[in-house]
C-alpha positions, -999 to +999 in steps of 0.1 A: +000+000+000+013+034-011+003+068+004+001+098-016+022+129-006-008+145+017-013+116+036+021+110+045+021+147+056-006+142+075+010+109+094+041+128+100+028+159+114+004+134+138+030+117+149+054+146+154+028+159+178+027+125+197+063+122+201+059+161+212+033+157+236+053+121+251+085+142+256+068+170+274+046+146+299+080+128+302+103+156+309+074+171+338+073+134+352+111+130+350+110+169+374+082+155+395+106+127+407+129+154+410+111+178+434+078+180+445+077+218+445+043+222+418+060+252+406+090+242+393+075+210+379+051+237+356+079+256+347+092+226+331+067+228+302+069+262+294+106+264+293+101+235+264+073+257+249+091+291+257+116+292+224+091+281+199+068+307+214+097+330+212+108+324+172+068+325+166+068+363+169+093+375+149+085+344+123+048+358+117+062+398+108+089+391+084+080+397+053+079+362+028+109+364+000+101+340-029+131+318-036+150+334-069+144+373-052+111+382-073 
């Protein structure tokens, strides 16, 4: 069985948010055995969100250049 191109894509990008969402409940569990301050175990999260978040703003105003300058 073959996929077309969209399907793939769309299997990739599923299971790239998976993997995403596994690391993220993995890396809070792994800072819950850690310490048991609920603070610092939420900050783990965000600080794995934070640069994404971070390259999103500036990402969204630049201006799109088409590849050859035209």
């Amino acid at each position: 069985m073959t996929l077309r191109p969209l399907h793939r894509f769309i299997l990739a990008s599923g299971l790239t948010n998976l993997a995403d969402g596994i690391a993220t409940v993995a890396w809070a569990w792994l800072a819950s055995l850690l310490t048991r301050d609920p603070v610092w175990i939420a900050l783990v999260p965000v600080a794995l969100r934070l640069p994404w978040a971070l390259w999103a703003i500036p990402a969204e105003s630049s201006p799109i250049v088409p590849i050859g300058g035209c």
